[in-house]
Backbone as JSON, one array per atom type, in Angstrom:
{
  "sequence": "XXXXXXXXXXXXXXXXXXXXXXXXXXXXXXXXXXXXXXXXXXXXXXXXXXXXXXXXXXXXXXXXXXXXXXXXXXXXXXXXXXXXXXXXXXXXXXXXXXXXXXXXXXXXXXXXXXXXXXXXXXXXXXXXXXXXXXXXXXXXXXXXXXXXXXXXXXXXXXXXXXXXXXXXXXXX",
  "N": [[79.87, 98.74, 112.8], [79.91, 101.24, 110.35], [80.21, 100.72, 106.77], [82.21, 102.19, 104.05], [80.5, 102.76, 102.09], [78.02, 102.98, 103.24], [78.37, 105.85, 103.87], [77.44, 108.94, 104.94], [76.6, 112.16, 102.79], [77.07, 114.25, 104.27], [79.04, 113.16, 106.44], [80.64, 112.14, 104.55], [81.86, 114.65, 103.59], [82.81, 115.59, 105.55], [84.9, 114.14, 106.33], [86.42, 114.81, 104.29], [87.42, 117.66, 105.19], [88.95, 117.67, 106.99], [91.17, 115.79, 105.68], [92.2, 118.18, 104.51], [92.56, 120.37, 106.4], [94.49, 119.25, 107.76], [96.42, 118.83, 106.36], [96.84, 121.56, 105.1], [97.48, 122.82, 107.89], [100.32, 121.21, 108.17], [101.79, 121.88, 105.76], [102.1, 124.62, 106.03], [101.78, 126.61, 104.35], [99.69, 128.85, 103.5], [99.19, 129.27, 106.64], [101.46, 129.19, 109.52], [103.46, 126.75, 109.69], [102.84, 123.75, 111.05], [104.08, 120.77, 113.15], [104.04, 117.48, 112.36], [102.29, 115.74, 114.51], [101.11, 117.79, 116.04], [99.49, 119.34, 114.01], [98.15, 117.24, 113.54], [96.75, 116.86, 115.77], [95.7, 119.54, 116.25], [93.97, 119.6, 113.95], [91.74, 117.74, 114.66], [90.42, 119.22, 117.18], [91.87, 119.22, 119.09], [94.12, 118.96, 122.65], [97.5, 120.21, 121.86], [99.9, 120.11, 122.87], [101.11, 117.65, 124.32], [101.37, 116.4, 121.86], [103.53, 117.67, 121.05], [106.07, 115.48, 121.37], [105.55, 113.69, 118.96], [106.93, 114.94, 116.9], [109.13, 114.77, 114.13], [109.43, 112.01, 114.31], [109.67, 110.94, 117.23], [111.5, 113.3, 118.5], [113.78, 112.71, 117.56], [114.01, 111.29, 115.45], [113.97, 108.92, 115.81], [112.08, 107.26, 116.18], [108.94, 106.11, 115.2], [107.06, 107.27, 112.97], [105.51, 110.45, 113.22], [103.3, 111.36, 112.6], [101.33, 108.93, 111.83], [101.77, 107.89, 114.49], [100.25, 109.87, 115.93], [97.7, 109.67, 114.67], [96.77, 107.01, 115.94], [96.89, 107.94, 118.99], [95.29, 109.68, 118.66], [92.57, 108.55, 117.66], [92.46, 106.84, 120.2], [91.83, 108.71, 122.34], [89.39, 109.95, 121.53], [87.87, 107.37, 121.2], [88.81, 105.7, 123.61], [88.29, 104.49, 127.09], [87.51, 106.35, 129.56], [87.95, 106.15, 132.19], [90.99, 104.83, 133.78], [91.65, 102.63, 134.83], [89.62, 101.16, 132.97], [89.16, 98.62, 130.49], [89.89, 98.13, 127.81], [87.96, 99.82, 124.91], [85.7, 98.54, 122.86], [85.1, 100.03, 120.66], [87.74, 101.4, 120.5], [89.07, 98.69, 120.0], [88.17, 98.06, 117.33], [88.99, 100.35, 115.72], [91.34, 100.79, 116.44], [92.22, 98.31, 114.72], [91.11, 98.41, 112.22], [92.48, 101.08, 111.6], [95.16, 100.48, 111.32], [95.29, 98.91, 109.34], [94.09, 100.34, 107.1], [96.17, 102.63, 107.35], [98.52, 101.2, 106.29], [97.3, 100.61, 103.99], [96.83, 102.92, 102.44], [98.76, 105.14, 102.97], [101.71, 106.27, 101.4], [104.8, 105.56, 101.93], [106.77, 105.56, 100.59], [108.08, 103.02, 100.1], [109.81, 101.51, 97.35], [109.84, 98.01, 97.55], [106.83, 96.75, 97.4], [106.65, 94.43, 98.72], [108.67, 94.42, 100.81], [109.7, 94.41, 104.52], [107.44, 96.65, 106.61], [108.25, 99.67, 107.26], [108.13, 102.51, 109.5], [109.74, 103.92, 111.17], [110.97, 107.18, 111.71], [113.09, 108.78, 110.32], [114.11, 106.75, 108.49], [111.79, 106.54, 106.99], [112.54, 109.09, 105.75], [115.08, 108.92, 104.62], [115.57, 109.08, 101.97], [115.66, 111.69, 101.05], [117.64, 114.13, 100.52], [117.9, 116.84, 101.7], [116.35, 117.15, 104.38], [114.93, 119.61, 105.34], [113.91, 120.14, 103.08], [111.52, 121.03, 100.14], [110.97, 118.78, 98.7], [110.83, 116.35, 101.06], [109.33, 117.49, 102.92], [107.01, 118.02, 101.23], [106.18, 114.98, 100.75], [105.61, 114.25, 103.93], [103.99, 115.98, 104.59], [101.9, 114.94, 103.14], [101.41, 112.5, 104.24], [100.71, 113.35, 106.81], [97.86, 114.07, 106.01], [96.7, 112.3, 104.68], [96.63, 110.59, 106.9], [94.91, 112.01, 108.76], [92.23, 112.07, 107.23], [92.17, 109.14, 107.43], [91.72, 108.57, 109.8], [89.16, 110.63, 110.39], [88.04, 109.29, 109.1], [87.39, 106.68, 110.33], [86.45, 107.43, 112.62], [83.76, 108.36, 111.76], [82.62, 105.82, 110.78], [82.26, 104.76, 113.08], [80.35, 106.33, 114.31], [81.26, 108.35, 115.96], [80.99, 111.39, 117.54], [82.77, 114.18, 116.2], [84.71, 117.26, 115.47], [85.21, 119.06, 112.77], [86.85, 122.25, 113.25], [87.16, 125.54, 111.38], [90.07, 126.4, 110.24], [91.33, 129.12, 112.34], [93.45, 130.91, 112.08], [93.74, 131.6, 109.28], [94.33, 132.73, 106.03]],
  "CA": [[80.61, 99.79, 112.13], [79.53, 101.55, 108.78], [80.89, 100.53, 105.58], [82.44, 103.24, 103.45], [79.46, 103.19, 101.33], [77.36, 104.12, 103.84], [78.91, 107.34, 104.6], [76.45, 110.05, 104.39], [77.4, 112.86, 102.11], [77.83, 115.27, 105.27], [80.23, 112.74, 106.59], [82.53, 112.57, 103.42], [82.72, 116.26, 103.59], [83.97, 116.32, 107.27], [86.59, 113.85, 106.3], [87.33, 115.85, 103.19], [87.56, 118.66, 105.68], [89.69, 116.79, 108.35], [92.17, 115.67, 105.15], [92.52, 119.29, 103.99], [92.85, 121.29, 107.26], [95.73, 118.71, 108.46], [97.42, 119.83, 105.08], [96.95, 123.1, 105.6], [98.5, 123.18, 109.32], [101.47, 120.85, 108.14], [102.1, 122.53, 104.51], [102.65, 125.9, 105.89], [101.91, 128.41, 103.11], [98.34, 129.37, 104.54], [98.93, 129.46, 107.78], [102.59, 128.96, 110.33], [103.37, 125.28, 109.51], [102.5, 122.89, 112.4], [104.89, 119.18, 113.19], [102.98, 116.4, 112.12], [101.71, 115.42, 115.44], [100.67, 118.86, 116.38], [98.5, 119.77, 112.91], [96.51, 116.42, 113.51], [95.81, 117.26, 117.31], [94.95, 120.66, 116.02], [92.45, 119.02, 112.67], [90.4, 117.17, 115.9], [90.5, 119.82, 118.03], [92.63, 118.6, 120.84], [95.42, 119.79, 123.01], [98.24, 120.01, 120.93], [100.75, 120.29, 123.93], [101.35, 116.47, 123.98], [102.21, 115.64, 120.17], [104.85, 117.62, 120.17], [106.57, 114.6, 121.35], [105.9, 113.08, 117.82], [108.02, 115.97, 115.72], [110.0, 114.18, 113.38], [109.33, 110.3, 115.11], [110.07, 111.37, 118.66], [112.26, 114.47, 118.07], [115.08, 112.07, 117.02], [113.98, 110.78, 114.48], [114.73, 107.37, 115.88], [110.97, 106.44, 116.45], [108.08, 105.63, 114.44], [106.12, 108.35, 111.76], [105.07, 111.13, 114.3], [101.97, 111.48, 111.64], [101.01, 108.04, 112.25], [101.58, 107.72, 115.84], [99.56, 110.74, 116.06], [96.39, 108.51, 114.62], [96.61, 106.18, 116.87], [96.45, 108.6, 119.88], [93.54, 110.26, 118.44], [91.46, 107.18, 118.31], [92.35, 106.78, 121.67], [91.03, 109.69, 122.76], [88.22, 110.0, 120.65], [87.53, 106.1, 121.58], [89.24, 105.01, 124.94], [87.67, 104.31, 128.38], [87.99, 107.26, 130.22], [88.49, 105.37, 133.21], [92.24, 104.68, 133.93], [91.75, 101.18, 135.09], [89.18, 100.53, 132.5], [89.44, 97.81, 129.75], [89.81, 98.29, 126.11], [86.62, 99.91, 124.31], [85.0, 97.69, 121.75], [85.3, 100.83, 119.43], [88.89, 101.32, 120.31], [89.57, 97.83, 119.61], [87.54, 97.9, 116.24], [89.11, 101.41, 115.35], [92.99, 100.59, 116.24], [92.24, 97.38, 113.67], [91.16, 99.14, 111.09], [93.71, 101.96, 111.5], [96.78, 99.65, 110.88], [94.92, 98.32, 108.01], [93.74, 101.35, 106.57], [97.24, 103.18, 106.71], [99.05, 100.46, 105.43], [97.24, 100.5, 102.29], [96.98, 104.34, 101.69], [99.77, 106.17, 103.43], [102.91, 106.45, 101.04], [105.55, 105.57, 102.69], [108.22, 105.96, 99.26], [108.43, 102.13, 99.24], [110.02, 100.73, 96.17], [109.37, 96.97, 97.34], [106.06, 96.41, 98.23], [106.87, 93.06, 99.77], [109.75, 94.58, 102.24], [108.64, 94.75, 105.87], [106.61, 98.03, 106.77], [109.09, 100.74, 108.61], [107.76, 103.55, 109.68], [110.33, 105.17, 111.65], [111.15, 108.52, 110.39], [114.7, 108.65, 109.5], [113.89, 105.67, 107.39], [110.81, 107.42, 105.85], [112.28, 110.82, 105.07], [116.3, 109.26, 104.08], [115.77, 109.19, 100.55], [115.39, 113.29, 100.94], [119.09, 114.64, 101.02], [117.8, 117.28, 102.92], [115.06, 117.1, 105.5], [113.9, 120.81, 105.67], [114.03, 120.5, 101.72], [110.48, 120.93, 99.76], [110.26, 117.25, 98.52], [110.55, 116.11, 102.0], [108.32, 118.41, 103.44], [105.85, 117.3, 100.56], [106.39, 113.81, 101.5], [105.63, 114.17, 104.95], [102.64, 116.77, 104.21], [100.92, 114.08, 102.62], [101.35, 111.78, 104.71], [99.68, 114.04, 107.5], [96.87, 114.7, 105.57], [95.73, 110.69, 104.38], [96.12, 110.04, 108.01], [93.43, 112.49, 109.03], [91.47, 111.36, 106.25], [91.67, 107.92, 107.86], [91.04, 109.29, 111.62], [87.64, 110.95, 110.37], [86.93, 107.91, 108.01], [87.08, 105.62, 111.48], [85.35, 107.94, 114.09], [83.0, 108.51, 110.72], [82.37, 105.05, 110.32], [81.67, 104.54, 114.25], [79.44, 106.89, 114.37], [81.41, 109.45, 117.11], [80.53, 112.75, 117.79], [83.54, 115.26, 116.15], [84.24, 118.3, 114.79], [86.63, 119.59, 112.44], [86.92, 123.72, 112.73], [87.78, 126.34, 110.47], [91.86, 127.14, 110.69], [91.05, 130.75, 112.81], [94.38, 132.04, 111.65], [93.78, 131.22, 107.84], [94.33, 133.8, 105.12]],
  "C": [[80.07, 99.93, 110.71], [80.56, 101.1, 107.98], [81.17, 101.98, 105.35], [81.27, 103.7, 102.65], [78.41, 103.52, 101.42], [77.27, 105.46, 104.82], [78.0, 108.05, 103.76], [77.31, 111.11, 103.84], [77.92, 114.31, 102.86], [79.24, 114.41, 105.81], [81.52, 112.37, 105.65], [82.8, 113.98, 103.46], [82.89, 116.46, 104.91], [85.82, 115.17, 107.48], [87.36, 114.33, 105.43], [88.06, 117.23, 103.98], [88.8, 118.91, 106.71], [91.19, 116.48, 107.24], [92.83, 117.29, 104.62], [93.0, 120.32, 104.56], [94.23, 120.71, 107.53], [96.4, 119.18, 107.15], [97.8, 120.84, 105.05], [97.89, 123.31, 106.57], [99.71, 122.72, 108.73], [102.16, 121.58, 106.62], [102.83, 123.77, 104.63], [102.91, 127.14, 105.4], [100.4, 128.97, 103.72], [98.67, 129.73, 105.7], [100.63, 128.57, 108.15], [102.51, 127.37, 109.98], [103.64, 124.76, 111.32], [103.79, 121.92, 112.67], [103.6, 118.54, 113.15], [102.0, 116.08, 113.11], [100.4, 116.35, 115.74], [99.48, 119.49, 115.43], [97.69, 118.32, 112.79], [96.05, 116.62, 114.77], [95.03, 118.4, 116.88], [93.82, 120.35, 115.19], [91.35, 119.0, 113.55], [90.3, 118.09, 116.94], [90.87, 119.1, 119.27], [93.98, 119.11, 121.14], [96.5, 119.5, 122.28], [99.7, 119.99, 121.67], [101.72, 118.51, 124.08], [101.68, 115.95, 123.05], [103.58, 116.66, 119.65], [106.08, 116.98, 120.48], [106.81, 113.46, 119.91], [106.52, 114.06, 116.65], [108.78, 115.03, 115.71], [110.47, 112.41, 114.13], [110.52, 110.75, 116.7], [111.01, 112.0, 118.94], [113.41, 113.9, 117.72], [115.27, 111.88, 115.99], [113.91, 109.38, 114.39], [113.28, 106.32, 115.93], [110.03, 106.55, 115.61], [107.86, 107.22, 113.81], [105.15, 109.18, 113.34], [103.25, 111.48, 114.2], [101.31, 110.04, 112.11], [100.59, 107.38, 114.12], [100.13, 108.73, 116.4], [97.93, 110.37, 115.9], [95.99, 107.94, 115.86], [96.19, 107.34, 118.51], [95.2, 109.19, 119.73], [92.26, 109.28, 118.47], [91.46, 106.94, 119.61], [91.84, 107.6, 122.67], [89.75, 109.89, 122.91], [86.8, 108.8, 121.6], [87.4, 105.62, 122.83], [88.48, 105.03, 125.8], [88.29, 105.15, 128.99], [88.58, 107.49, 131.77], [90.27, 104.84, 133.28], [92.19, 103.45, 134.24], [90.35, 100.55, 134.17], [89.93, 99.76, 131.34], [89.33, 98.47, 128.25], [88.17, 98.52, 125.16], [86.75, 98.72, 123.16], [85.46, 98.78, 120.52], [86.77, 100.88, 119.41], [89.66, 100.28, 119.85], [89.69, 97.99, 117.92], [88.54, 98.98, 115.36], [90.57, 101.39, 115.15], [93.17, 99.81, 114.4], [92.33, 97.84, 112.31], [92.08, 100.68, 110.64], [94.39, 102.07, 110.89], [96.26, 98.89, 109.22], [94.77, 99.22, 106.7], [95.28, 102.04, 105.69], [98.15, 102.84, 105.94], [98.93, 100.27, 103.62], [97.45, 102.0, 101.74], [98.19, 105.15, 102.04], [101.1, 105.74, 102.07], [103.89, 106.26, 101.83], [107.11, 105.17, 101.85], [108.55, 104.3, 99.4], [108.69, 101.72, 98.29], [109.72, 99.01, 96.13], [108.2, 96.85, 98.35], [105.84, 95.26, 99.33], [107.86, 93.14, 101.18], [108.93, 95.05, 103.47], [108.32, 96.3, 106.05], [107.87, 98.78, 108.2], [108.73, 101.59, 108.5], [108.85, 104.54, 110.44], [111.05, 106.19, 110.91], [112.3, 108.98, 109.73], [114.67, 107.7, 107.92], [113.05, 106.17, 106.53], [111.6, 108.71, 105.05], [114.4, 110.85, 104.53], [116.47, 109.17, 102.32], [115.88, 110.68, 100.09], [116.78, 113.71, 101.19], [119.09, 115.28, 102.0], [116.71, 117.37, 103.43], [114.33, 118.36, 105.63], [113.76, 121.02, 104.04], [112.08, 120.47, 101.09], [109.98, 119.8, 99.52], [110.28, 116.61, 99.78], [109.67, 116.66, 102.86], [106.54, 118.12, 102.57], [105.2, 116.14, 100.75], [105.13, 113.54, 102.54], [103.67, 115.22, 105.48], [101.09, 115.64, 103.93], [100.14, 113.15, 103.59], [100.16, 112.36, 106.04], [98.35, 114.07, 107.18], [96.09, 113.13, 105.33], [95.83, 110.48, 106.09], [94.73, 110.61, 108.72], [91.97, 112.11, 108.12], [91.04, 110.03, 106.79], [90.82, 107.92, 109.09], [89.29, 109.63, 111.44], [87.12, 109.99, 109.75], [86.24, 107.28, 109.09], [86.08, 106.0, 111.88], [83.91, 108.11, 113.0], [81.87, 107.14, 110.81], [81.75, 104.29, 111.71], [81.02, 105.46, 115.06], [79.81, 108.15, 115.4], [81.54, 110.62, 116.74], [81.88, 113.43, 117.61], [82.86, 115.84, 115.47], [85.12, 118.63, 114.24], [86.34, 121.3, 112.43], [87.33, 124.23, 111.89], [89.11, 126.75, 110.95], [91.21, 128.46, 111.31], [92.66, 131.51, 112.18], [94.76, 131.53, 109.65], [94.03, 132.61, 107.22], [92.72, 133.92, 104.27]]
}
């Protein structure tokens, strides 16, 4: 796996491209706002039909960061053995690892003690927001979308796989 420092300067601008589009979709002033899940399937071009099981941590709220989860599936994709009874790629292994490591350090997740255990589920992330469809929660949650794609293209970046990020087609 590449270091960060040998990312070629086409591959920082497709993860610059990858953090900026998922912003875009989940932000909503450009273009119809996405659910978290749904504006990182859309970044990687992939069916977007399936994440919208992660709106707002599994439409409840009750389950993990729908943004996050949303990672993880994409590596899997991206990564996985396309085989149904195959074993765990080497890259998928490598790629999960650094994932959980990755997001941990960059994602925001409005902690005040850095030492308290890591919760991601989304009630928990987004109750400091009085209200949930309010702008600072929506900012929040924006963000958060957007460093995860950032991480997604860092990985597949950094293991050398073949994406693509497109141009939004319904942009202004």
């Amino acid at each position: 796996m590449k270091s960060p420092s040998e990312l070629s300067s086409e591959e920082k601008q497709k993860i610059e491209e990858a953090k900026s589009k998922a912003y875009i979709l989940y932000e909503g002033v450009e273009v119809p706002h996405r659910s978290c899940g749904i504006a990182l399937a859309e970044t990687f071009n992939l069916a977007t039909t399936p994440y919208q099981c992660l709106r707002k941590g599994g439409i409840t709220g009750k389950g993990e960061c729908g943004a996050i989860k949303a990672g993880e599936l994409i590596l899997g994709e991206y990564l996985g053995d396309p085989d149904p009874t195959g074993v765990v790629t080497q890259e998928l292994r490598e790629a999960a690892t650094l994932y959980r490591e990755l997001w941990e350090e960059r994602v925001d997740r409005g902690q005040k003690d850095p030492s308290a255990p890591i919760n991601i589920v989304c009630d928990n992330l987004t109750q400091p927001f009085e209200d949930f469809m309010g702008k600072d929660r929506q900012q929040f949650c924006t963000n958060i979308a957007s460093t995860i794609a950032e991480i997604v293209a860092e990985i597949l970046c950094r293991l050398e796989t073949d994406f693509k990020i497109s141009p939004i087609e319904s942009a202004k």
